[in-house]
Every structure is written in C-alpha cells, then in structure tokens.
FITOR-49059 format. One record per residue (C-alpha): y negated, z negated, x negated. Coordinates in steps of 0.05 Angstrom, whole numbers, plus 5000, padded with zeros to 4 digits. Last residue first. Example, Ala and Ser with C-alpha at 12.3 -4.5 7.8 and 13.67 -1.06 7.14 Angstrom:
2
502148574727 509048444754 
***
This chain:
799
387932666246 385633236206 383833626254 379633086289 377032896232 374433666233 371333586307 374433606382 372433906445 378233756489 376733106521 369433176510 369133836552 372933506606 368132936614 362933456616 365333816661 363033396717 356933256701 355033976695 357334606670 353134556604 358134026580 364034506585 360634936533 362434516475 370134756493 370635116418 377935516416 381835546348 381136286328 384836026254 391336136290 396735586269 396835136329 396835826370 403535906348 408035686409 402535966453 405436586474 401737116506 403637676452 398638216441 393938496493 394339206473 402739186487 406539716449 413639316449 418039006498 420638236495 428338446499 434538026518 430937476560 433636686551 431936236608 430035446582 431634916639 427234736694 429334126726 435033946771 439633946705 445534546720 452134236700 455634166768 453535036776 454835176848 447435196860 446035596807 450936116805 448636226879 441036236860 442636736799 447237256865 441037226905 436637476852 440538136833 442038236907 433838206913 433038536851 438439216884 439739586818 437340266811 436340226743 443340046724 445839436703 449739306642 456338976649 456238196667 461637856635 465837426679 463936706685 464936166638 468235556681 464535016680 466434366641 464133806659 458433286625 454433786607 449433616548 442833826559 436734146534 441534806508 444635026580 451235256569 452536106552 457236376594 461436906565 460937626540 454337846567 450737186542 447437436479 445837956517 441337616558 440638016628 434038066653 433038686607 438638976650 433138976717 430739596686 423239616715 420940356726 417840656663 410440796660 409640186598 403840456559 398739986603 403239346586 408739676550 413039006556 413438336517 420138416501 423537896460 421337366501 423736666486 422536216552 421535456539 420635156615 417134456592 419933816618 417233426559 423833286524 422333156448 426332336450 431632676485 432333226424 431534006457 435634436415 432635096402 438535616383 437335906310 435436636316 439137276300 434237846298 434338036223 441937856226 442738376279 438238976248 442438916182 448939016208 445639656249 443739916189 450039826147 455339976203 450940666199 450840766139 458340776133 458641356190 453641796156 457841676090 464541906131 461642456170 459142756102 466842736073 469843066131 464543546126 465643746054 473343716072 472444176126 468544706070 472744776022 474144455959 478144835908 471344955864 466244495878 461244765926 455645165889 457245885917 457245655998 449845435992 448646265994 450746166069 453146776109 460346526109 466446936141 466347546163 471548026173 472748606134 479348686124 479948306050 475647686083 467547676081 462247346050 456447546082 449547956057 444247966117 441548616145 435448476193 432049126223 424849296231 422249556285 416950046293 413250506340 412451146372 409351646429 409852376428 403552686465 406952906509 413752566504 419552676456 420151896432 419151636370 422651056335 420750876266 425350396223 423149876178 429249516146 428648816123 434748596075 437347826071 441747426023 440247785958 442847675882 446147015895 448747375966 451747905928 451548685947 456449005904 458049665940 453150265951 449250676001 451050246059 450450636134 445750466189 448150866251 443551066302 443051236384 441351816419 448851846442 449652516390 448851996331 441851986287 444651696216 440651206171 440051046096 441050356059 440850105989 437550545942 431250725996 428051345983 425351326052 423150636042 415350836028 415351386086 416850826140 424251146160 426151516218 428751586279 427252106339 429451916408 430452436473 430152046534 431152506600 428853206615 424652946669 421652366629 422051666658 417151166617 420150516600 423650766534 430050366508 433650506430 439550376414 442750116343 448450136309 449749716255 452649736174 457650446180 460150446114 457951026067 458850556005 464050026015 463949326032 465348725987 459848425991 459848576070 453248696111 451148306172 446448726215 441348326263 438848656325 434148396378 435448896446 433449626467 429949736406 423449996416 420350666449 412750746465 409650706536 404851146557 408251826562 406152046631 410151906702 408352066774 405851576818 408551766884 403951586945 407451607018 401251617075 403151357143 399951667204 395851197252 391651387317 386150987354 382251097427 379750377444 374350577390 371151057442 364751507415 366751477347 374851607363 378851177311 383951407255 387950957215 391251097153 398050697132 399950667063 406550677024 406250606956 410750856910 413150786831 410650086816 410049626753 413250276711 409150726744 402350356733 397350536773 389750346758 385050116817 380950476868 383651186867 381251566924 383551777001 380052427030 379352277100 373052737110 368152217144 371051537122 372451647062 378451307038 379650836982 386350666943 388650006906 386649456947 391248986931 393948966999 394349567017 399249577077 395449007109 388949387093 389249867144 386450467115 380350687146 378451507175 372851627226 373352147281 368352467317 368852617395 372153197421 369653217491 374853757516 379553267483 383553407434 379953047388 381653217307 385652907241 386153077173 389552747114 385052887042 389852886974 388352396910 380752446900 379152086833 375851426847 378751186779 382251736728 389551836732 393351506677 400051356732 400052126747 399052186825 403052566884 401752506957 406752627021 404252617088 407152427166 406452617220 401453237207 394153457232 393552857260 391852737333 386752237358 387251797415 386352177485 381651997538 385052357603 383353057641 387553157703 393953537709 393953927777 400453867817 402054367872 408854357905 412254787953 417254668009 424154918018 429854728062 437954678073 443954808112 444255428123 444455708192 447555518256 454255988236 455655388179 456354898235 465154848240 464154788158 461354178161 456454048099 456853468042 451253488004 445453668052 440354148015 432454037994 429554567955 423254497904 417954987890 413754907837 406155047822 403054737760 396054597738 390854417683 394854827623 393054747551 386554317555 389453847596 396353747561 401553517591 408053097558 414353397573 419553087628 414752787669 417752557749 418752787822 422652387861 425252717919 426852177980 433851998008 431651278013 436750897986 440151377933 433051647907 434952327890 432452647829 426953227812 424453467741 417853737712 415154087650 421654577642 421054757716 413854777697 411455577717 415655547789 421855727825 428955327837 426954607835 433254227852 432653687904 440053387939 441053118005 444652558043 444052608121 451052678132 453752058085 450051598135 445551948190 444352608209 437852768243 435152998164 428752908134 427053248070 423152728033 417352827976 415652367926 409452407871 408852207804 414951897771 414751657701 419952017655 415252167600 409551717605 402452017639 397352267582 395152897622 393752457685 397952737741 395953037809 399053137878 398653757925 404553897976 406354498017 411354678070 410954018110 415853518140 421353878094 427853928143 434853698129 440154058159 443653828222 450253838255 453953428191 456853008240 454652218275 459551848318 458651858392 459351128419 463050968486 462850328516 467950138562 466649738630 471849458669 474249428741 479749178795 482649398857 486149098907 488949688959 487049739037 487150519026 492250788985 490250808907 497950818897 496950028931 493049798874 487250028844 483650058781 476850298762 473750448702 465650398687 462850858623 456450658587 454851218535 451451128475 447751688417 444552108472 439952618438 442152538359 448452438385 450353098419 455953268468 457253908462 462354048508 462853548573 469553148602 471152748542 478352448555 479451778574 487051578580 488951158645 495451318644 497051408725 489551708744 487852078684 480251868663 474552408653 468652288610 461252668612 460852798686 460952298697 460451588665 460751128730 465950998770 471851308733 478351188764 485750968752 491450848798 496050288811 502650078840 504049438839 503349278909 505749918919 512749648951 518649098917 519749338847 512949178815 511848458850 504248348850 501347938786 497548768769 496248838700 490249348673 489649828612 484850248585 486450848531 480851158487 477351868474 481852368467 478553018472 478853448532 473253848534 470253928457 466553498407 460853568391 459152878375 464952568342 469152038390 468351228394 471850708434 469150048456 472549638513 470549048557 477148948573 483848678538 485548338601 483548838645 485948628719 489248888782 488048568839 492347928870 495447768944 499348518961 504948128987 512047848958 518047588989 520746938964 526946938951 531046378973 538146378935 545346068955 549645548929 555945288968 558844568964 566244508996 566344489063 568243829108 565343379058 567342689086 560442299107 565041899147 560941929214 556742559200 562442929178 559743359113 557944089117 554544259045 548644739023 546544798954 539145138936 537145638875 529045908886 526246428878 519146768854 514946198827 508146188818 507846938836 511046788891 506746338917 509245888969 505445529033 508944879043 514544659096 518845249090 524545079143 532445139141 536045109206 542644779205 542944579268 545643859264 542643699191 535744109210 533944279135 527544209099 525344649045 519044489000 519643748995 527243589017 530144108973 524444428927 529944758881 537244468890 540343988955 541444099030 545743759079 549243919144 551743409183 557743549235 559543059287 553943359338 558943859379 557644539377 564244699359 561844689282 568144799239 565845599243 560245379191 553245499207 546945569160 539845779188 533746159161 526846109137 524045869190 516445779173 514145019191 507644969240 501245139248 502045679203 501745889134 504646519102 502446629022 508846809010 514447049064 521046769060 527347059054 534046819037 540246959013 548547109005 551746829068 557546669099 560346189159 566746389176 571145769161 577245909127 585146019169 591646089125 595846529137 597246649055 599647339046 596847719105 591147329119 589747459042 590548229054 585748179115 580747769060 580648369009 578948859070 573548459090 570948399021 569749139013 567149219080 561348829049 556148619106 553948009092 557247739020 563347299024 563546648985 570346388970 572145668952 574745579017 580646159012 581046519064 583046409141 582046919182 575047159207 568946869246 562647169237 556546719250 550347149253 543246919214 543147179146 542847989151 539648089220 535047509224 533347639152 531848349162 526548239215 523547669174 522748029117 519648629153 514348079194 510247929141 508048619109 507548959181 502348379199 498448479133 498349289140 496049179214 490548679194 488749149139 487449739183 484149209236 478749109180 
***
C-alpha cells in the first residue's frame, strides 16, 4: 500500500513540476509582432524576434505560452491550479481584465481576471476527454478595450494509471489436435488498456497464464497460446480450462490487471484402432431364414470418434465365406452379418468364420503403434426348420396324342421331405387352373391321368398347376406347374377350303382351265398338308370335265369340250374326293357347281339365266325392266285409287231440328285390343282428312271466318301427349267458331284385330240380338219401373 501511494504521489506532482517551470515565467523581450505566439523555450524563435527588433523597433508584450497541464482524476478540497496567464502590459496595477473563453470556460476552468490564474474546478477524466482548446484575452477593465489580441492555447489533461486492461472479445474457445507437439499454436487473446499509450506504462501490458499449466504456455507481449505438454491425449482429457492474465504497468508491480478464461478443446485423431469386445461369437440361423436377412451383429469399438472411429468388416477365413456376408451399418459402426445362400440343415448344421474389423481412414504419424485393425471369430449353427416340399424338377413338360384313351397315365411329377422327419407327401391339382376338369392325379404317386377327351384342334396346351402338401403338416405346401401338349393324329378329314361355284363359257374351249380349288385340313401334320384328288369312281370317265392336281396342292378343273348351251344344260354337279396323307389317310367329298353362262368374245361373263333365250329378239334386257317398272307403277295408282273411294264417306250433317247434343265420333280404328303390343302413335289422333287445311265444325254453321291453320305433319312416336293436348285446348279456345258444346271429332284410323268387335251403337237398331230388360223387375221395386220403361213387346217394334 505505501508502494502505491508513492507511485500515485510521483504520478501527480511531475505535471505540475513541469508546468510551473514551462508555463508560468513572464519573459519580457522586444517588441514583435502581436499576432505572434512564441513557444517556451525555442531559441529558434528568439533569434527570429532579435531580427524583427532589428527591422521593425517595435516593442510586443512578453507574455507566451504554448499549454497546459492538469492532472486527471485529482480532487481536492479546493480548485487545482492549473496555471496562470500574464501579459508584460500588466504593471501590477488592477486596470487589466483578463478573460477566458473555449472548452469548459467558466464551468470547468475558471480564471482570476486580475491574476490571471486559471483553476480546474471539477475532477477530469482524461479518458472522457483528453484536451481541451481555450482563448485568453487582456481587455482594460474600465473600457473593456482589448489590450491583446485573442490567443488560443491547449489544456491537456495528464493521464494516470486509473483503468485495467480488459478482454473484450473474451471468454475464448480455441481447439488443437491431440497429440500434438510442444509449441503448437493454439489461439491468440487480446486485451485494451483506456490508459494513455504514449505517456508512461500505463499502457503497457504483459500476458500470463494463471491457470492451465503446465499443459499451455502464453508469450508475455503477444499473448499467443502455445501447447506446453507432448502428447496430449483426448480420449483421457478431452477439455482444458485455461485462465489469462493481463497486466499493466510492463507487469511492474502496482499494475491494473485484468483476466479471461479460454477454453481449450483437443480435437479427436486416428490414434486408435478399433477393438473386438470379445474374440469369439456364437449365434444361430433357422435353415429356412430369407436371403439377405441379417442374423447377428458384432461391433469393433474404437476411442476415436467421428470419421476416425469408422470401420470396415470383411470376412477373411472360414467354410461359408460364400454362405455369409458382412456390411457396415453407417450409424452405428456395427458388423451386420446377413444370408447370402439359402441353408440347409441336413447338408451342413454349422459354420465358423472369422471376420476383421479395420479403421478406414488411418493416420500415418500412428502406423509404428501397430496396425490398425482386429479379429474375432464367429460360430453360427443352422437350426433344423419345417420345410415345404421339394420337387424333383421346376418345372415339367408332358406330351399326349389328342385320341388318347381315358384315365390313361400321362407322365408322374415327384416330390420328397427334406426334412430329417420326412413326412409323406400327397399330390392335388389345383382346380382353378383346371377348370373343366380334364386331368386326374393320384394322390400317392403323382401320376396325373386323362379325365376327359382332348381335342387338338379345340386346344393345343394346357397349363396345370400341381400342389404338394406335407401329411403330417398341411401348413407346409409346394407347387410346380405342369405344361401338357396334345399332340396331333389324323382325325379330321380334308374339305374345300371355302363354297365354290365354277361358271363355264358356251363358247369356251376344250382344255380350259374351269376353277381352282383348295383344299383346308384341321389336323397339323409334321411334314405338312399333302392332298390327294380324285374323282367318285362312276364320273371318272366323265365326257365333260376332268381335273388337274397343281404343284400348290391345289386343283384345276379343266373343260373337255366346247358347245355347252344353257337350253341343253344350265348347271353341272361335280363329285370330287379329297384325301389327305395322314395315318390312316383320312377323306371326304365335295361336290362342285359348274353353271353354263353366256359370255362376251374374251371370255367374260355375262348372263347365267336360261330365261335370257326367249326375250324378243333386239330387245335387251334394260328395256325389259324399264317396261316392268312401268306396269308395276300403273298398278299401283290403280290400287291405291281404289282403296280411297272405297273409304271415302259422306260428311254427317247435323239438321237443327236432329240436334240432340250427342258427341258423334267416327272411328276407323278400333285398335288391337289384346293383339295391339305397339306403343300409342299419337298420329292416329290426327285426321288426315284434315292435314292439309282446317276442316269447320259440321253441326254448325260459323258465323266468321277462321283462319285454316298450318298443316300438321305426321307425328312421331315419341311425341310429348301432354304438349300434344295442350296445344287442341289452345286452338280451341281461340277458335270464335267453336259451339260451347261437344262437337263431332274425326279419328284417321279405327284399328283392326279387335276380339270384342266394334263398340258402336249406330247399328245396333238393326242387330237381331235386341236386348230383353224383363229381368229388371226381379231387382226389386225399384227396378221395376225401369224394366217397364225399356222392356218392350212386338207392337212395340212395330210402332
């Protein structure tokens, strides 16, 4: 403590021993020019302002000065003097004023106008502000007359050791590779000192370490943290927490200091190989495991971390290094041991392999330590599982002839346990790939029979699927498909392969080429179709026609002589026998059509007609038809002339004294009654009579004239009847000559085939089944009146 009392006292009191010898003297020279300011102390200027005195003789004031001290942080009981401004115009006398203006004049600085001492009222900071720029002026205190021009001059304030270093950027991480040796780089710290740099140490700093040895070192003026230990490793210290000091003063005692904390991290390297936690591992495997499922897992473990501690597992030695295989899982580093052939039990119940474990990427600086890798061993014992039944092939192949005899044996598939076990096996066919049930298996030796006949032409293969199933397990099934080929016999005769009919020439020539004909054969010899032709043994020694086998297996029929006439002969049948090369052959017959034509000079025909000989000489045959379409037409004019005046009928005219309000509807259709299973044509509505033009209402007279409207066309039978309907009330009601009682309605077409008969009772005056209402009177009284009223007698009739 009295160390730092001295060091504080000797701090404050240099300033203000060289201010009192620099600032405070009056010199008094020659007269100079008042607008200059001399420096304290420069020999330089003295000798510029003797040459002046020389030149000019002129006298200046001699007070001079340059600036001012004044120590921070200082406080007293009373105002620091910070120094004191006199002007040779001052004879000591009280007439001059001195006056102070600039930074902190009047607040901060105070000046004694008759002295011209300047105080520090307040307690500075220099590192709040360093200096500050003042003007000082000598006025006459009566006339306030500026005796001296205006003169500027600087208070600096003097710094002390007031403020420790400091880390601004701190705390600090760094990181450096395990194993790394003495001396490496590490990091850089740095720390600010708010003490003036240029004026003593209280700037000056130096670095330290006060907690992290002896692992780290620091250099005292850079502050650069080097590793101070070899061989650092992480995988037995991973962190380090390292404190830094800094202090001020050159580390002197009675400095500041200040402190932060860095963290240093060793980063991992490839110093460590992996390691099997055991040297020998058992696992076991059902014999019917998947192919590429994993069974087991083993893990090399490694101190590394990240891309260090990443291995890879081979298996290098051992009886199923085809059986087995062994990947990487990339999140957990472990050895995955999976299937890559399918086990058998009974073949081979256990394997021994031996699997290595090596880092990936390896740092050559460790390779002396050893190699980098491990081994271990593994045992894996294949364990006895249910298996289906195995065939004795994939797949099989049988062959049948189409006329092969029922429940004849058609081939025999095989199939067998392979389990130690071996259970019996019973053979099916699954019926949804036989669905017509067409072959039968036996179910103790698999041989597969014929249940139904084949027919190659209908079907040349059929594809079956046989199922086999364990006896003493049904869970445990096997399939195998079975392709049958039906092979061909000679079942099916030859024919012509379409309907032929020859047309022969009158004028043709013998030896001429009538038809050719082909013949088609649904069976499918090896050798292909070979055809024999022939004649039925009676027309072999036929006058008018022979036959020709071609090279194409087909056949010509040729014209023994000319002169064929159509009066003569219109048509020739032609038996021929087709046969077919098969074993045993197989044959039949068709016969041939020639028919006799008339033909032009180059053999084209033109009439096959024998009617064509009786036609009237020069007439031919388009003005035969012309002349038939004529008489058709003129018969018809004539029938259908006749059929409308048979149903023309005189109009009904209703006389005034004959009116009885009846509705008289003529029906020319009655309708189909129970025959009728048409849908209703709402055209028969329509009176065509009346298409044309309107048609007037016969039990009146009009008294205006309406308007005939247009001509209704036929309607179709899907007609809207309630448009139909709607559109008769409209006419009606807009119709001035329209009576408002029922008039007579006129229908186009009664209908036909009705059982009832007609319903009309316009003739039932003139039916001899005149109805007999004597029965009325058994009703009861009051029928009987009504049975009297129409019961009448033979006057009656007569009257």
């Amino acid at each position: 403590m009295p160390e730092r009392l001295t060091e504080m006292l000797m701090d404050t009191w240099t300033p203000l021993i060289i201010l009192w010898i620099t600032v405070l003297p009056s010199i008094y020279m020659a007269p100079v020019n008042q607008s200059q300011v001399l420096p304290s102390g420069s020999s330089t200027g003295l000798k510029r302002l003797n040459e002046e005195q020389r030149v000019l003789h002129r006298s200046k004031r001699g007070w001079v000065w340059n600036q001012m001290f004044v120590l921070e942080e200082f406080s007293g009981p009373e105002p620091i003097l910070v120094g004191r401004l006199h002007t040779d115009l001052d004879p000591g006398s009280s007439k001059i004023k001195y006056i102070l203006s600039g930074d902190g004049a009047g607040t901060i600085f105070v000046i004694n106008d008759k002295t011209g001492d300047i105080h520090a009222m307040k307690r500075l900071d220099r590192e709040e502000k360093a200096e500050y720029t003042l003007t000082a002026q000598a006025v006459d205190r009566d006339t306030n007359q500026p005796l001296e021009p205006p003169s500027e001059f600087i208070i600096k304030v003097q710094d002390i050791n007031d403020n420790a270093p400091e880390f601004v950027e701190g705390p600090y991480h760094a990181t450096v590779p395990e194993m790394s040796v003495v001396g490496t780089f590490v990091t850089k710290v740095t720390a600010t000192d708010a003490d003036d740099p240029v004026y003593g140490n209280s700037a000056k700093l130096v670095y330290s370490i006060l907690e992290g040895q002896p692992y780290f070192s620091i250099e005292p003026h850079t502050a650069i943290i080097k590793t101070a230990l070899p061989n650092m490793d992480r995988e037995a210290k991973e962190e380090y927490f390292v404190v830094i000091q800094a202090k001020d003063m050159g580390g002197h005692m009675g400095g500041l200091s200040g402190t932060t904390t860095v963290t240093i991290t060793l980063t991992d390297v490839n110093d460590n190989p992996p390691k099997f936690a055991q040297s020998l591992y058992h696992f076991s495997v059902m014999e019917d495991v998947a192919l590429g499922e994993p069974i087991g897992r083993v893990k090399a473990n490694d101190l590394d971390i990240g891309e260090n501690a990443k291995s890879s597992y081979d298996i290098i030695e051992g009886d199923g290094m085809d059986i087995f295989e062994i990947t990487t899982d990339a999140h957990t580093q472990d050895g995955i041991i999976r299937v890559r052939k399918p086990l058998d039990f009974e073949t081979k119940k256990s394997y021994t392999l031996k699997v290595e474990a090596a880092n990936i990427h390896i740092d050559p600086r460790f390779l002396s330590g050893g190699p980098f890798k491990d081994m271990a061993t593994m045992k894996i014992v294949v364990e006895d599982a249910d298996e289906p039944p195995v065939f004795s092939s994939p797949t099989y192949l049988l062959e049948v002839h189409e006329n092969a005899a029922l429940n004849s044996v058609l081939g025999q598939v095989t199939a067998h346990d392979p389990d130690a076990s071996s259970s019996p096996i019973r053979f099916s066919i699954d019926r949804h790939t036989d669905l017509e049930r067409q072959f039968n298996i036996n179910a103790e030796d698999g041989k597969i029979t014929l249940a139904t006949p084949l027919d190659r032409e209908t079907s040349t293969w059929h594809n079956i699927t046989i199922v086999a199933t364990e006896t003493r397990n049904h869970s445990q099934v096997s399939r195998v498909p079975v392709a049958i080929k039906v092979l061909d016999v000679n079942d099916n005769a030859p024919e012509f392969a379409s309907e032929h009919e020859a047309f022969l020439c009158e004028n043709g020539k013998p030896g001429q080429v009538i038809q050719i004909v082909s013949a088609v054969d649904k069976d499918d010899p090896k050798n292909g179709h070979y055809f024999l032709y022939s004649l039925l043994p009676e027309m072999v020694n036929n006058p008018n026609f022979t036959i020709k086998k071609n090279e194409d297996n087909t056949l010509s029929i040729l014209a023994k002589h000319s002169g064929f006439s159509r009066q003569k002969q219109e048509v020739y049948l032609l038996p021929i026998v087709i046969s077919d090369s098969g074993t045993p052959p197989m044959s039949s017959t068709s016969t041939l059509t020639i028919r006799v034509c008339g033909c032009s000079s180059d053999g084209i025909v033109q009439s096959c007609n024998v009617e064509a000989y009786v036609l009237p000489i020069g007439l031919s045959m388009g003005a035969l038809i012309a002349i038939l379409a004529c008489i058709i037409l003129l018969l018809v004019i004539v029938v259908l002339f006749v059929t409308l005046r048979r149903h023309k009928n005189e109009p009904l005219i209703i006389k005034d004294d004959e009116d009885v309000r009846e509705n008289i509807i003529r029906y020319d259709d009655e309708g189909g009654g129970e025959e009728d299973t048409e849908a209703f044509d709402i055209a028969t509505l329509q009176n065509p009579d009346g298409i044309n033009g309107f048609l007037p209402r016969k039990d009146i007279k009009p008294d205006l004239q309406f308007m005939p409207r247009q001509g209704l066309a036929p309607v179709p039978n899907g007609v809207d009847v309630d448009e139909f309907i709607n559109v008769r009330l409209h006419e009606a009601d807009n119709d001035p000559t329209a009576p408002p009682y029922d008039s007579i309605q006129i229908y186009g077409y009664e209908g036909k085939g009705s059982a009832a008969g007609s319903l009309s009772s316009l003739e039932s005056s003139t039916s001899d089944s005149d109805q007999n209402f004597d029965y009325l009177s058994e009703w009861g009284p009051r029928f009987k009146r009504l049975g009297e009223l129409y019961s009448v007698g033979e006057s009656d009739k007569e009257t």
